[in-house]
C-alpha positions in Angstrom: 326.7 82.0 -126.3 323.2 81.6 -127.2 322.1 78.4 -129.1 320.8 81.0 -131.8 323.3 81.8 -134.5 323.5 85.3 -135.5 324.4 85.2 -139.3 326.6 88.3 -140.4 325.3 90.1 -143.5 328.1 90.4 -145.5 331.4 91.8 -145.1 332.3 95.3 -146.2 335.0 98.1 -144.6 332.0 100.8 -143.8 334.0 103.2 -142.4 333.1 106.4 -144.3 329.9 106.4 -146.4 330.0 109.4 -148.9 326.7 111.1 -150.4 326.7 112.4 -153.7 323.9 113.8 -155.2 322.1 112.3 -158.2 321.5 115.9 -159.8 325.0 116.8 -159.8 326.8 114.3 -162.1 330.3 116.7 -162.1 330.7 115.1 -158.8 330.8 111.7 -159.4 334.8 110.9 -160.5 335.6 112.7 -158.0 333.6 110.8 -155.5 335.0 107.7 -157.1 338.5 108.6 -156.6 338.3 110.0 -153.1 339.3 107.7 -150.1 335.3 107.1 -149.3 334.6 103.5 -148.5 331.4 103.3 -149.8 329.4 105.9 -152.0 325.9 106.1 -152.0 324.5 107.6 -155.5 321.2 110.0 -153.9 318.0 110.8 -155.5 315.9 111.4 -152.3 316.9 114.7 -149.9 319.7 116.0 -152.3 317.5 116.4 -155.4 314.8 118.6 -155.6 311.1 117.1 -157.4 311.7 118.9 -160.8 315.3 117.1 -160.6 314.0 113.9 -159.9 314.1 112.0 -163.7 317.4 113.0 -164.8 319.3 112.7 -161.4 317.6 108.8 -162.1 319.5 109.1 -165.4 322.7 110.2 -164.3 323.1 107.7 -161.7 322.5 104.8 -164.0 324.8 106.0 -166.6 327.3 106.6 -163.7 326.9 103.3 -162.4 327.5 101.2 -165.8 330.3 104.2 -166.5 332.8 105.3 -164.4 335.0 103.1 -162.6 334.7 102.8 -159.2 337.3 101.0 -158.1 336.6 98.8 -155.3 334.7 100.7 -153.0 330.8 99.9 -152.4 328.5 101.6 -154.4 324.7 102.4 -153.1 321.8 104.2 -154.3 319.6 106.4 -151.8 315.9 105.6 -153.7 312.9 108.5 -152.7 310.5 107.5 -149.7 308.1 104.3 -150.2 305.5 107.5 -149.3 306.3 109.1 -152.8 305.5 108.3 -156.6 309.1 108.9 -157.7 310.4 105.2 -155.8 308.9 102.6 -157.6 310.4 104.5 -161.2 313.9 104.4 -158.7 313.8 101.0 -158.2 312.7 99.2 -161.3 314.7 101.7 -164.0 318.5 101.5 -161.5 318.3 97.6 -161.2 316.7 97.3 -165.0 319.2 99.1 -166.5 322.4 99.7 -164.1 324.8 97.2 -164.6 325.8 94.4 -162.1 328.9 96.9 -160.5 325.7 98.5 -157.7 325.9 96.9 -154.4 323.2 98.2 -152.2 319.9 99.7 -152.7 319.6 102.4 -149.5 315.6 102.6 -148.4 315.0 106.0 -146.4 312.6 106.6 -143.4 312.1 103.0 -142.9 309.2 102.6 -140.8 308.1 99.2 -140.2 309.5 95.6 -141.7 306.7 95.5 -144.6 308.4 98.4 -146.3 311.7 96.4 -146.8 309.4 93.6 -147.8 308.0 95.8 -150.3 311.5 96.5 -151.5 312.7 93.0 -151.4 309.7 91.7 -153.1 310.4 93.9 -156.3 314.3 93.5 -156.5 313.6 89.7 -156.6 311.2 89.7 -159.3 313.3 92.4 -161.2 316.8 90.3 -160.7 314.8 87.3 -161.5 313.5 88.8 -165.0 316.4 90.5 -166.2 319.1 87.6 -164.7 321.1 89.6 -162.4 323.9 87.9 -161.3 324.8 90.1 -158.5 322.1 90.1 -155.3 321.0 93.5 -154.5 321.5 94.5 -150.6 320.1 96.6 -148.3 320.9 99.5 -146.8 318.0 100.9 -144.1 318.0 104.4 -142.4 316.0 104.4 -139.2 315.0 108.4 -138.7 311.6 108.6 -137.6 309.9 107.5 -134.5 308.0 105.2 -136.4 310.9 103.2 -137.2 312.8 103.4 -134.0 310.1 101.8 -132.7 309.9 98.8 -134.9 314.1 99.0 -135.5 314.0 95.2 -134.1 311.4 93.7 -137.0 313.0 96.1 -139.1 316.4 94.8 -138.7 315.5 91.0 -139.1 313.1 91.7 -142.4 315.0 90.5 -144.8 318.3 88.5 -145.9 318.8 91.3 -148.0 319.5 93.7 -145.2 323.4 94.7 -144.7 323.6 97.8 -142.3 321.2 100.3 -139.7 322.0 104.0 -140.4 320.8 106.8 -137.7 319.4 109.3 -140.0 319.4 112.1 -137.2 317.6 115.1 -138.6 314.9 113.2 -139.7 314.4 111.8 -136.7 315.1 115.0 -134.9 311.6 116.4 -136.9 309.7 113.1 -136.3 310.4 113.3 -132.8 309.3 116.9 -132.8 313.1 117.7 -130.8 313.8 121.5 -129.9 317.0 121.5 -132.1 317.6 122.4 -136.0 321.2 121.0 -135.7 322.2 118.2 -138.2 323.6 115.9 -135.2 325.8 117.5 -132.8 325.3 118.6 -129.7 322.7 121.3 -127.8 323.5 123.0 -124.9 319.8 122.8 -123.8 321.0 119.3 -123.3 322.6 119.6 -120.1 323.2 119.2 -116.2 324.1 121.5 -113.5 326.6 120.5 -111.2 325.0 120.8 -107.2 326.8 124.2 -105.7 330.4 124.5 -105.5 331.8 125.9 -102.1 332.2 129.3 -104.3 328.6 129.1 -104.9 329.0 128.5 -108.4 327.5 125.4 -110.2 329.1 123.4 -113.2 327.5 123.0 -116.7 327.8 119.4 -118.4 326.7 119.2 -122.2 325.1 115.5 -122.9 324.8 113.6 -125.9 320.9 114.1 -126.9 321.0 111.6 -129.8 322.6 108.7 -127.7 319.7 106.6 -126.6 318.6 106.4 -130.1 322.0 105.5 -131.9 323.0 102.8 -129.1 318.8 101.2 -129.6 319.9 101.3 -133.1 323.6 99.7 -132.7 321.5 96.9 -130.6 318.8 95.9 -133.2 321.9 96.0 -136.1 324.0 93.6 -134.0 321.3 91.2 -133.2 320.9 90.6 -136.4 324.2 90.5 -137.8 324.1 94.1 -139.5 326.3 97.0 -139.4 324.9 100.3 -137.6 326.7 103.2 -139.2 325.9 107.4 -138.0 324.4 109.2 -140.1 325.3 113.1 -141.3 326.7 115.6 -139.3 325.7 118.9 -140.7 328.9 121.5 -140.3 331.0 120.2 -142.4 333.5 123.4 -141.1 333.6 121.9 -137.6 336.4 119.0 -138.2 336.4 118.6 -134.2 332.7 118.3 -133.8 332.8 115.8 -136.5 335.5 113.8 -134.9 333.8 114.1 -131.3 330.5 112.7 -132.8 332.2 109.6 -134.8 334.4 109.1 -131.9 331.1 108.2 -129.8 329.3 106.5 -132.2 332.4 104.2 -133.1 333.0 103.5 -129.3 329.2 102.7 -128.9 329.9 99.6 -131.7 329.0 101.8 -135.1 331.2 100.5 -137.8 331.2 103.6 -139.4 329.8 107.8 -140.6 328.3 109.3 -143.2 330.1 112.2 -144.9 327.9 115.3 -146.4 331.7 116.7 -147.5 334.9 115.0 -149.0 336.7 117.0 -146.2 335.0 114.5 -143.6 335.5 111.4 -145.8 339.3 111.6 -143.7 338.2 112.0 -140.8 335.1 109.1 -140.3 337.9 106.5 -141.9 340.5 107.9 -138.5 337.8 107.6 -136.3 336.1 104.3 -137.0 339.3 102.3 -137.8 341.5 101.0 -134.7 344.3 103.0 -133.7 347.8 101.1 -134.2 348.0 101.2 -130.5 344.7 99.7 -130.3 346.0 96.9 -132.6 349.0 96.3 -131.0 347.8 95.9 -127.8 345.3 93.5 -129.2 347.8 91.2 -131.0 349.2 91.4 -127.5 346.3 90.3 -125.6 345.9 87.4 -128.4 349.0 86.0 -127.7 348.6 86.2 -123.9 345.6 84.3 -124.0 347.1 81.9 -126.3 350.0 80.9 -124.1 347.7 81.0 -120.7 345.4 78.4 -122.9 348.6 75.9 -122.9 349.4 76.6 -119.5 345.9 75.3 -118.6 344.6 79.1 -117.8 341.4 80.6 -118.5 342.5 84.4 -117.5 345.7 86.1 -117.0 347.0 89.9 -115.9 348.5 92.3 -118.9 350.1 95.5 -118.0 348.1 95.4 -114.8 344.8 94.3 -116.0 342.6 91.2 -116.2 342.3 89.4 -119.5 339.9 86.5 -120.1 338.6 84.8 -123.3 335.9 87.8 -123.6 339.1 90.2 -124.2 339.8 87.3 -126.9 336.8 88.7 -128.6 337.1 91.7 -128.1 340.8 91.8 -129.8 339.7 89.4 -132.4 337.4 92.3 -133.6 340.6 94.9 -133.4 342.8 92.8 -135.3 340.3 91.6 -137.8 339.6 95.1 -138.2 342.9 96.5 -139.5 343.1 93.6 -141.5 340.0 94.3 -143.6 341.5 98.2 -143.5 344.8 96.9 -145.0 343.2 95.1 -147.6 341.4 97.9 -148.7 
């Protein structure tokens, strides 16, 4: 390992993130009592300009409120661009009461805008004695901030997880689809000739580059990357196929546009109990090669070394976070 220590922001089961809009308060018991993770409370995309003020009011009163149990509980603020985020920020951590988590900052673009953010939650906690410290949630979806994800990531102690926002990013980057993640089948290679003559199509993941740069920059700096939305909420296997490669590229976890997909992130980004089992497995292989003076040993086949230690450590720490709820 390097002699630089990565510090770990701190630690939260991620799995499913919910979004509920701020202008549509009849929502928000029944996001508290559904099986999402975390929720995050939005007044940016969801609400429309004229909405603005009262979703601000409806989240605060929801906030100090409603019980919401012991999930995570976030508010998306508007853009650092518009005049509605500085009114998001000072009137949710003025007046909300100490049960909010995390702040979520959209279109992040370079590390001064989570300075800017930083610098007013301190001075706000500081004069109205918070006793709870405010974190960060960022969402990298413009080219802008892919390019400065690393600064990004390290700009502040504040700073708890990396989203992908993709159709945001999808517009920055001016890319030929109007999907909400997913695949395109413009996005695609053709197999050299067959002896038939025919030739094979192969569908790729467009978005991949981007989420595992993003993944990178999170765990370098001890955050969490978590997907972002995935826009047919009717197409369970998409859904499934899309958190399944974002949870194998190191994502702790997916955002849900829809309760129906709250289910399915949790199933996808938590270990399997075959996964757990074989991990608990590979710990106590390695433990008993340690004593015999060993430094790797074969399982069902395979090489194990203390890099599968790790990487079962993770597994197994996992489902024990899960099973705590």
């Amino acid at each position: 390992m390097s002699f630089h220590t990565v510090e770990q922001a701190a630690a939260r089961l991620n799995r499913s993130e919910l979004a509920v809009p701020g202008s549509q308060p009849q929502l928000f018991e029944k996001a508290a009592k559904s099986a999402a993770d975390v929720i995050f409370l939005d007044l940016e995309d969801a609400v429309a300009p004229d909405d603005k003020e009262q979703a601000r009011k409806n989240i605060i009163q929801a906030i100090n409120d409603i019980d919401w149990g012991r999930k995570s509980l976030s508010v998306r603020i508007n853009g650092l661009d518009t005049h509605y985020m500085y009114r998001d920020v000072v009137d949710v951590l003025e007046q909300a009461g100490d049960r909010l988590d995390l702040i979520m900052i959209p279109k992040v673009g370079t590390a001064a805008d989570v300075y800017a953010i930083d610098m007013m939650a301190t001075q706000i906690e500081t004069a109205k004695g918070r006793k709870k410290k405010i974190g960060f949630e960022l969402i990298i979806e413009t080219a802008l901030g892919m390019q400065n994800v690393e600064a990004i990531a390290g700009a502040s102690r504040r700073n708890e997880s990396l989203h992908f926002g993709v159709a945001d990013y999808a517009a920055s980057t001016r890319a030929r689809t109007t999907n909400i993640g997913g695949a395109n089948p413009d996005y695609s290679v053709l197999t050299d000739k067959l002896d038939d003559g025919s030739r094979a199509t192969h569908w790729g993941d467009m978005w991949h580059y981007a989420l595992a740069r993003m993944v990178v920059a999170a765990r370098a700096n001890g955050l969490r990357p978590v997907d972002g939305p995935f826009g047919d909420f009717s197409d369970a296997d998409g859904y499934k196929a899309a958190a399944g490669r974002a949870a194998v590229l190191g994502c702790e976890g997916k955002w849900a546009i829809h309760p129906s997909q709250v289910t399915l992130a949790n199933e996808a980004m938590g270990p399997s109990e075959k996964d757990v089992a074989r991990a608990k497995r590979i710990l106590v292989a390695m433990e008993e090669a340690a004593k015999a003076g060993k430094g790797a040993v074969s399982l069902d086949g395979r090489l194990i070394d203390y890099a599968s230690i790790r990487q079962a450590e993770v597994l197994v720490k996992k489902a024990e976070q899960i099973a705590k709820g």
